[in-house]
PADRENMI-735568 format. One line per field, with one value per residue: residue number from 1; z, y, x of N, C-alpha, C in turn; residue in three letters. Coordinates in nm, 4 decimals, m for minus. Layout:
# PADRENMI-735568
k	[NUM	...]
n.pz	[Z	...]
n.py	[Y	...]
n.px	[X	...]
ca.pz	[Z	...]
ca.py	[Y	...]
ca.px	[X	...]
c.pz	[Z	...]
c.py	[Y	...]
c.px	[X	...]
r	[ala	...]
END
This chain:
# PADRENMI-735568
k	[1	2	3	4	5	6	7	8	9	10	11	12	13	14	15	16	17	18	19	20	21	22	23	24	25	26	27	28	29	30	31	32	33	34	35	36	37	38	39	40	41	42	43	44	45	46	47	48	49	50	51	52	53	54	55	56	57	58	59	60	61	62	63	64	65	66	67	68	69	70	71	72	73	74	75	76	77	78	79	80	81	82	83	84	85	86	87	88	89	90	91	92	93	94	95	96	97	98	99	100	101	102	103	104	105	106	107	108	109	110	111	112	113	114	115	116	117	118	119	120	121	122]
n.pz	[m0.5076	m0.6971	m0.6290	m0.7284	m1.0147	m1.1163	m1.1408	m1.3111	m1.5275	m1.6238	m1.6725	m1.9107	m2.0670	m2.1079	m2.2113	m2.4414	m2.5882	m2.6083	m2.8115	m2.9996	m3.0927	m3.1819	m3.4107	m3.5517	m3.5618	m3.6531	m3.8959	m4.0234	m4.0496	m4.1159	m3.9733	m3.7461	m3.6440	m3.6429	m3.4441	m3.2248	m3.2068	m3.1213	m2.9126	m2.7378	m2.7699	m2.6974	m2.3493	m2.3267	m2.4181	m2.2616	m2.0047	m2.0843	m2.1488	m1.8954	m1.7626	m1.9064	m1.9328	m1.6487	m1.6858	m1.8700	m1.7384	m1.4890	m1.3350	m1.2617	m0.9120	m0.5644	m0.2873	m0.1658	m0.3150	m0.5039	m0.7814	m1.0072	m1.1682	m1.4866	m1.4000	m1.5939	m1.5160	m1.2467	m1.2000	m1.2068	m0.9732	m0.7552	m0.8379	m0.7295	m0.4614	m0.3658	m0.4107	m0.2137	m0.1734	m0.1684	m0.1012	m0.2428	m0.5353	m0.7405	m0.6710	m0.6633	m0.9250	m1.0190	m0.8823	m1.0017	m1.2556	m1.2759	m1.1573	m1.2817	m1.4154	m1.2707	m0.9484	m0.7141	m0.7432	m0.8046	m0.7796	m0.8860	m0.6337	m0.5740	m0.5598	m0.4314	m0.4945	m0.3177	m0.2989	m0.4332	m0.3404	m0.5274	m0.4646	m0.5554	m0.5255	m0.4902]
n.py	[m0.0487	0.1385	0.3613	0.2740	0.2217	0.4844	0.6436	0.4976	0.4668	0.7381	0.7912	0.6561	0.7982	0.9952	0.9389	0.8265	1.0780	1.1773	0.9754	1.0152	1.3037	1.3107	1.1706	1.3052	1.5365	1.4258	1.2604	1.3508	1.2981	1.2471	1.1300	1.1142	1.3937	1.3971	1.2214	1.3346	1.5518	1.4933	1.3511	1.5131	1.7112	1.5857	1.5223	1.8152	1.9244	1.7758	1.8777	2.1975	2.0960	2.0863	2.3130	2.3907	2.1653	2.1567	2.3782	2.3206	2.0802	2.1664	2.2875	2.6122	2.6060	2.5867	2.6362	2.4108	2.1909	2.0287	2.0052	1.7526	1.7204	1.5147	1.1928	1.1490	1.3240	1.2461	1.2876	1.5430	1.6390	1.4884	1.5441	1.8319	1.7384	1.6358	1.8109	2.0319	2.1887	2.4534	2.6447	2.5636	2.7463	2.5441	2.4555	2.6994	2.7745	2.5511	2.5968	2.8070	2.8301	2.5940	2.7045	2.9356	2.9811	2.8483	2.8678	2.6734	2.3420	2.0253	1.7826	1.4606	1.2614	1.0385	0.6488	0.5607	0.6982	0.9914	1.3487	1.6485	1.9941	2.2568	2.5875	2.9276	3.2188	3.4869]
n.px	[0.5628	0.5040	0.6836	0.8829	0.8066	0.6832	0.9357	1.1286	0.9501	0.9650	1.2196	1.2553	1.0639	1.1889	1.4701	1.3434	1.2917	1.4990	1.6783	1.4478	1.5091	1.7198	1.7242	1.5190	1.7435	1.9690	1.9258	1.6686	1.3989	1.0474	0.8774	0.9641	0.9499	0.6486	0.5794	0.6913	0.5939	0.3093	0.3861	0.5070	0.2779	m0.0081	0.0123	0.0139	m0.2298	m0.3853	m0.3426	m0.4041	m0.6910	m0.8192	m0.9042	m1.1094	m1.3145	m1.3910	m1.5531	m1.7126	m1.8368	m1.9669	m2.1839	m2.4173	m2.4808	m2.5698	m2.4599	m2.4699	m2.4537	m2.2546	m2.0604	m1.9217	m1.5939	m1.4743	m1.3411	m1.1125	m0.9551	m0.8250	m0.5547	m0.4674	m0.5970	m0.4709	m0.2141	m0.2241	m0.3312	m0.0428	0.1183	0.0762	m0.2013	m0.3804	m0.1985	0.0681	0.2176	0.1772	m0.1102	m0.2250	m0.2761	m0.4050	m0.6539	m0.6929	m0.7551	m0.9357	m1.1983	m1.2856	m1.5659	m1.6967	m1.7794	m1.7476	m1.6001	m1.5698	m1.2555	m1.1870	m0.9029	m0.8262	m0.8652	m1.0564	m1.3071	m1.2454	m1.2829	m1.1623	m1.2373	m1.2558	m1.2649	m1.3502	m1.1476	m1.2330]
ca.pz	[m0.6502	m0.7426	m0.6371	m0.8447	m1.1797	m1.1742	m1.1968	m1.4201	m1.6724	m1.6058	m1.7336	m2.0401	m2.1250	m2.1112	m2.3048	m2.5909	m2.5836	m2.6439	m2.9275	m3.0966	m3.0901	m3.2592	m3.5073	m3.6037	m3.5678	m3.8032	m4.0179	m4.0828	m4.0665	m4.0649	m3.9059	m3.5955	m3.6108	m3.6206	m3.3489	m3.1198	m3.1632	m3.0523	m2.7542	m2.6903	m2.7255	m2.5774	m2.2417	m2.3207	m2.4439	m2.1312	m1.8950	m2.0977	m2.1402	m1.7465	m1.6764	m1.9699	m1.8867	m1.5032	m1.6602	m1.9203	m1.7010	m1.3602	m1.3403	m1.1245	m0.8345	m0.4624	m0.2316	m0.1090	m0.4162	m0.5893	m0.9119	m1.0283	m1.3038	m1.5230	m1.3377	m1.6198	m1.4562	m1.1275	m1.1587	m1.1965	m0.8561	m0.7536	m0.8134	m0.6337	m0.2944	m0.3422	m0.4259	m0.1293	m0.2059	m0.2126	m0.0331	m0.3172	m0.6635	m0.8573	m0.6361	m0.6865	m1.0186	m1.0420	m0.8207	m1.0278	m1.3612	m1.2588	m1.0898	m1.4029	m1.4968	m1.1307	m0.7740	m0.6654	m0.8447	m0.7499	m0.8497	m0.7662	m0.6392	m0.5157	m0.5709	m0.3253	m0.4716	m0.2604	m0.3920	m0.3780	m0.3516	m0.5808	m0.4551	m0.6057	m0.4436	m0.5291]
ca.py	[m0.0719	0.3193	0.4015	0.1840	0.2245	0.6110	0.7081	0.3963	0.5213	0.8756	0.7784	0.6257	0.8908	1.0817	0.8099	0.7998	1.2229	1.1984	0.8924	1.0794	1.4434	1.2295	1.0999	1.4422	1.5799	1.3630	1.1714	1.4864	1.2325	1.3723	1.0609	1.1121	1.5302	1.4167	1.1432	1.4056	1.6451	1.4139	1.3204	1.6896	1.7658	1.4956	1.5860	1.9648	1.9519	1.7251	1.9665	2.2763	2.0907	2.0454	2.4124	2.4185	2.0241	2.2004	2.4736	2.2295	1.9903	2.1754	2.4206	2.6921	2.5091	2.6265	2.5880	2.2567	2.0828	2.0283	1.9808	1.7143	1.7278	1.4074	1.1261	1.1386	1.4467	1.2090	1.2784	1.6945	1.6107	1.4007	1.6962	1.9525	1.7169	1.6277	1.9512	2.1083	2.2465	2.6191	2.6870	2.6050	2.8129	2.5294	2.4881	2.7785	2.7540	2.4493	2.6148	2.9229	2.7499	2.5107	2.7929	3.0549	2.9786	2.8432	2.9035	2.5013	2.2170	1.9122	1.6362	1.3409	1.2639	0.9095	0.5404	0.5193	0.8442	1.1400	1.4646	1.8038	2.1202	2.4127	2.7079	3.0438	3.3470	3.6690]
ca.px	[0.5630	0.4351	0.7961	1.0190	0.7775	0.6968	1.0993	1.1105	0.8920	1.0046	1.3442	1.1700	1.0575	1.3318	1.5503	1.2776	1.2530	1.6567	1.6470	1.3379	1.5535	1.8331	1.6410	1.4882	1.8574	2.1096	1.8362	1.5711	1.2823	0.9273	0.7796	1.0396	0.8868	0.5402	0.6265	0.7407	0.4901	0.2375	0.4280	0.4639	0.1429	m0.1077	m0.0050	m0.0080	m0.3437	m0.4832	m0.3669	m0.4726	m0.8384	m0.8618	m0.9819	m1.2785	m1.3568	m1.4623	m1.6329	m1.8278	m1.9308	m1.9947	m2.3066	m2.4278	m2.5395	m2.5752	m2.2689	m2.4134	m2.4533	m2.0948	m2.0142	m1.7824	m1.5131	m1.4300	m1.3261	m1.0294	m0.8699	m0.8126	m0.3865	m0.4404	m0.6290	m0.3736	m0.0617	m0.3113	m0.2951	0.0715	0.1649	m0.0054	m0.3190	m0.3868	m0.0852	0.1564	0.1755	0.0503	m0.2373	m0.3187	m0.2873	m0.5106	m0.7535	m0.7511	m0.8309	m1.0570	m1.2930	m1.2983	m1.6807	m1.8159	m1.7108	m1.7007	m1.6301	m1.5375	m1.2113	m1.1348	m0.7929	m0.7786	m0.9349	m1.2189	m1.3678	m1.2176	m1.2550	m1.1060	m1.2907	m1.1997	m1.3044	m1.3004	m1.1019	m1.2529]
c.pz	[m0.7277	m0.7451	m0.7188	m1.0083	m1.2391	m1.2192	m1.2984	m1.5530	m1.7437	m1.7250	m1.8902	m2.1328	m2.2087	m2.2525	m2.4654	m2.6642	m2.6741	m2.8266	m3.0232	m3.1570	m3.1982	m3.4060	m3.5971	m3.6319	m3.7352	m3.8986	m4.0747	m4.1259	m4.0170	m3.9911	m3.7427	m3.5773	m3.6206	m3.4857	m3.2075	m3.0994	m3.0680	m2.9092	m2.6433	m2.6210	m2.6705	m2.4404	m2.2475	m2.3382	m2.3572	m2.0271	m1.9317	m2.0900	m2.0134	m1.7327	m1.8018	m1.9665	m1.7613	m1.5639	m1.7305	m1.8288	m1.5211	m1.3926	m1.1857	m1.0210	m0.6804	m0.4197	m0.1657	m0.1557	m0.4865	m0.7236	m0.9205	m1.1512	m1.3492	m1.4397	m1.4294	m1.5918	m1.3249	m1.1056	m1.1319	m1.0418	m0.7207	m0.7092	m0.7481	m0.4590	m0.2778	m0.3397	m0.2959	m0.0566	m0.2252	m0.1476	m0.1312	m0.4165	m0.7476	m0.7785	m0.6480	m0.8210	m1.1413	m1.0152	m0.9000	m1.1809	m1.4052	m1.2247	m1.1910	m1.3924	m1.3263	m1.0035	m0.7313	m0.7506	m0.7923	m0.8272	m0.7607	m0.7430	m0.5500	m0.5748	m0.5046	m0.3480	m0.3778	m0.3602	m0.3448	m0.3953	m0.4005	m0.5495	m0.5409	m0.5455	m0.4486	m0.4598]
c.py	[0.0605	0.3618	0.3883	0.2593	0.3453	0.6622	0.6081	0.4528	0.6770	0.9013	0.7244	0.6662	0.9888	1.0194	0.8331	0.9467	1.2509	1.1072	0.9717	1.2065	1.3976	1.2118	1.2256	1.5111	1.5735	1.3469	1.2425	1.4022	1.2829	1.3110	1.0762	1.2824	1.4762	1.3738	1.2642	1.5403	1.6054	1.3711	1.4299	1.6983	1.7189	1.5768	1.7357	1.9724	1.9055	1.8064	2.0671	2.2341	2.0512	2.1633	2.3864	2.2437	2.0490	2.2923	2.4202	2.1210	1.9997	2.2792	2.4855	2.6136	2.5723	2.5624	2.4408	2.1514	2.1275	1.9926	1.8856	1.7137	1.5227	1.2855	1.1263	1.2589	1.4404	1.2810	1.4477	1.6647	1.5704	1.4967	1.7999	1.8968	1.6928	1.7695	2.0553	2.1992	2.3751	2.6786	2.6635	2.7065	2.7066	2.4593	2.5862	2.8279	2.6750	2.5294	2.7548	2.8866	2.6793	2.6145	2.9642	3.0721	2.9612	2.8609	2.7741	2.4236	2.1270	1.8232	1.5568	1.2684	1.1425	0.7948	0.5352	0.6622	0.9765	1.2282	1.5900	1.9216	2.2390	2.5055	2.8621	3.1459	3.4644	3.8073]
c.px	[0.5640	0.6144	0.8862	0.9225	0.7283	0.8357	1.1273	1.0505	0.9508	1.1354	1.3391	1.1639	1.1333	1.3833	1.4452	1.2634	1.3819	1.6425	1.5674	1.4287	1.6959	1.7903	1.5951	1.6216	1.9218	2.0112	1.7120	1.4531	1.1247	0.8829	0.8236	0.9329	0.7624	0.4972	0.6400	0.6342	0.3533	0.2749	0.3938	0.3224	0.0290	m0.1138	m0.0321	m0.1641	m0.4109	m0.4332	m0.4709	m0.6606	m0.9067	m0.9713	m1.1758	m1.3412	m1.4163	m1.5543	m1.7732	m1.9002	m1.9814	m2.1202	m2.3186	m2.5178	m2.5221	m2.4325	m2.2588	m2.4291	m2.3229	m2.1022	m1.8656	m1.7572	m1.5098	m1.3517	m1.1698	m0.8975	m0.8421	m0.6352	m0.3970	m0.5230	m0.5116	m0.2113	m0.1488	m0.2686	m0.1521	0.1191	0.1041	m0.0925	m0.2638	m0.2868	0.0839	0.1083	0.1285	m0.0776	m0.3448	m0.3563	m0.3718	m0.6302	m0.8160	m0.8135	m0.9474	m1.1871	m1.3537	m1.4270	m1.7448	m1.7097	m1.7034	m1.7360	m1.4956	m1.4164	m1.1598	m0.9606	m0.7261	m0.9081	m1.0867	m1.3270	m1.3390	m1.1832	m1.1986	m1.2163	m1.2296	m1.3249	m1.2906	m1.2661	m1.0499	m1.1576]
r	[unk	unk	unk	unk	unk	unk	unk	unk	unk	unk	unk	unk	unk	unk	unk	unk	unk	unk	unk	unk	unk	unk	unk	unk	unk	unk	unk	unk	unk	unk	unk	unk	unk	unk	unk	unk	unk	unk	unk	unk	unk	unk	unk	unk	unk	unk	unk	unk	unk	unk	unk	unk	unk	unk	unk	unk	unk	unk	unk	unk	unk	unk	unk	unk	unk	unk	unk	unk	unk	unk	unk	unk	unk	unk	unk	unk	unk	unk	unk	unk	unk	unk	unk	unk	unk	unk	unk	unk	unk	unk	unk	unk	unk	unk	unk	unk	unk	unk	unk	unk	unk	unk	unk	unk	unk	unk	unk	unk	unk	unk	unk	unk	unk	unk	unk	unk	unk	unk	unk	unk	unk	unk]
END
C-alpha cells in the first residue's frame, strides 16, 4: 500500500507546486503567493526545528540513560535508517544536528517504538 500512495502523493504534490506557480505566474494573485509560501515553508521549518527540538528536550544525562526526541520527528528517524545511517552524508547530517547541545539522544524511527542513537563525533 506504502508503495503505490507515497509516489501517489509525491506526484500531488508536484501537480499542485506547478498549478500554484501558474496561478502566481499569469493571474499575480497574493492568495496563490501566500499559499505557496506556506507549502514551502511548513516542511522547511519541521526539518530546521528537528536539531533544537533534540537539544530542548534531551538533557545531560550519563551514556546509559538516553534521551528521547519528540515522537513527532518519527520520519527524520525514518530517512536516517533508510538513508543509511552514519555512513551516508545525510546521516551524518542528521547525526550532526541532532547532537549540537548533547552527545546521545534518542529517535524513534518505526511503530513498535525503535529508536536510533545519535551519537556525537568529536
Amino acid at each position: 500500500m506504502m508503495t503505490f500512495l507515497l509516489p501517489t502523493l509525491a506526484v500531488a504534490f508536484a501537480a499542485f507546486c506547478i498549478w500554484l506557480t501558474v496561478r502566481i505566474i499569469n493571474r499575480r494573485e497574493r492568495w496563490a503567493k501566500w499559499t505557496l509560501v506556506a507549502v514551502i515553508g511548513v516542511p522547511v521549518l519541521y526539518v530546521a526545528s528537528f536539531g533544537p527540538a533534540c537539544w530542548w528536550f534531551a538533557t545531560e544525562l550519563p551514556v546509559s540513560k538516553l534521551m528521547d526526541c519528540p515522537e513527532i520527528y518519527l520520519p527524520v528517524g525514518r530517512v536516517y535508517r533508510a538513508a543509511g545511517g552514519r555512513d551516508s552524508w545525510i546521516g551524518q547530517a542528521i547525526n550532526w544536528y541532532a547532537t549540537r547541545r548533547h552527545a546521545h539522544v534518542c529517535v524513534l524511527y518505526g511503530p513498535r517504538f525503535e529508536l536510533v542513537l545519535f551519537q556525537r563525533q568529536d
